[in-house]
N, C-alpha and C positions, 0 to 999 in steps of 0.2 A: 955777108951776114944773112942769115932769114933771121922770120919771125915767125912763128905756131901759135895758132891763137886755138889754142884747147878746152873745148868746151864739153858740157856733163847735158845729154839730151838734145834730142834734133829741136831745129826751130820750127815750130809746127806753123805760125802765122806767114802763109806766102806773101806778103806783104811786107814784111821784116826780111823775109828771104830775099826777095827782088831786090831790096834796097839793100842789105849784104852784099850779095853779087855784084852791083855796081861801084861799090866802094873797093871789093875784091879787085874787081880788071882795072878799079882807077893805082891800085897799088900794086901794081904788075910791072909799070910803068920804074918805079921806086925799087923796087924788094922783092927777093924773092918769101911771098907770105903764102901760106896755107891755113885751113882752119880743120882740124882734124877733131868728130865726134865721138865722145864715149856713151855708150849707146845705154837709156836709162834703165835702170835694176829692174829687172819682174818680182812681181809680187811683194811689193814695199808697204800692203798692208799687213802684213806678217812680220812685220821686222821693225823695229825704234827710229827716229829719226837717227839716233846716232849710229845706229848700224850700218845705216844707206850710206851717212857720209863717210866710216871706216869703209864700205865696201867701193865707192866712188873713190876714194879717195888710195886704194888698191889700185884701182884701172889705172887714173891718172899717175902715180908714181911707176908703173910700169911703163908707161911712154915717156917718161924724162929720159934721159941718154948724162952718161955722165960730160962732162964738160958744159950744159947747158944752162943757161941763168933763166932761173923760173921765176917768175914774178905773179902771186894772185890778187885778182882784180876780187877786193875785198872792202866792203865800208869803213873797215878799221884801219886802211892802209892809210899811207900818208895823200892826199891832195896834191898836184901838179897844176897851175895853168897850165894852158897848150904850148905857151913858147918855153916853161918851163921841162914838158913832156918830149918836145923837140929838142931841148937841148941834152936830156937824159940820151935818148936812143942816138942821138950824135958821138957823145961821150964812148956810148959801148958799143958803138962802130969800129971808132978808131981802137978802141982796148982790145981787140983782135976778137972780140967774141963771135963763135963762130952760130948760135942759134939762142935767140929769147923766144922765151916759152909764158906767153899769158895764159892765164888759167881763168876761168870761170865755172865755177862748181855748179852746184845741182839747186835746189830750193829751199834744200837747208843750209848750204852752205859749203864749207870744209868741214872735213874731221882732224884730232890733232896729226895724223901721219901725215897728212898735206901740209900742215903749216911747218913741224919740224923738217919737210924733206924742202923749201925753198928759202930761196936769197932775200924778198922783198915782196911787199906788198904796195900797193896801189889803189888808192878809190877814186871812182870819177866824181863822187858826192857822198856829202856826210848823209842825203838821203839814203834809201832804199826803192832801187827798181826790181822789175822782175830780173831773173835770171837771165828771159830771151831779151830783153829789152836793151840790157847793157852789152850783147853784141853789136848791134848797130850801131849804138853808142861810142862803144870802142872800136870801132875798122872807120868812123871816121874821124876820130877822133887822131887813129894812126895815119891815115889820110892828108888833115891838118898840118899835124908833125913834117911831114916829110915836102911837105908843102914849103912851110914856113923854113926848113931845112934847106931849100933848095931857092928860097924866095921869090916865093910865087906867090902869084895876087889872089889866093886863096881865104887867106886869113888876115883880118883886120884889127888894129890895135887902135 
């Protein structure tokens, strides 16, 4: 199986970058994961918040592949613990699935062609972080996972 962790905008704070990157080679280890950028819209003061996220939301359905289980990291999604997050991506291991596709949209969000084009949603908190914030968030969060997957003295109950 992979995992595609699809995001809307580079992560401009090298800081958040460095600490991505290391979470990246520690799941190297586990999975084959990539994080593939869709590169943010020009000139989005000409255009509605919801335009951005119809047109974001173009990019992104153009890189799902058919057979894929997309899932968007959304605050409306439903809540996991982490052994509960482990034991999802356990489940669609073994279901043969051959690539999950996380998504994290742009700073407004989704549009509806993103939510009608996937399978599930997912929030790491009923809060609200940035956008770049909940990368890091979630590669170690996938980290964790695989951790706890493999029972390793990573994560503590």
């Amino acid at each position: 199986m992979k995992i595609l962790l699809l995001i809307v905008g580079k992560t401009d704070n090298p800081l958040y970058n460095k600490l991505i990157s290391d979470y990246e080679n520690r799941l190297e280890h586990y999975i084959s994961f990539a994080i593939s950028v869709i590169p943010d819209i020009k000139k989005v003061k000409n255009i509605s918040a919801s335009q951005q996220k119809n047109m974001e939301g173009e990019k992104i359905i153009d890189i799902i592949q058919p057979g894929d289980y997309c899932i968007l990291l959304d605050e409306r999604g439903k809540e996991y613990s982490s052994p509960e997050f482990a034991s999802f991506l356990s489940k669609r291991m073994l279901s043969g699935c051959k690539r999950i596709v996380f998504i994290i949209g742009g700073p407004y969000g989704f549009g509806e062609n993103v939510y009608a084009a996937v399978k599930d949603m997912f929030s790491l908190s009923r809060m609200t972080f940035s956008h770049q914030m909940v990368r890091l968030f979630f590669v170690e969060q996938l980290y964790r996972a695989f951790t706890i997957i493999n029972n390793e003295p990573y994560h503590h109950n």
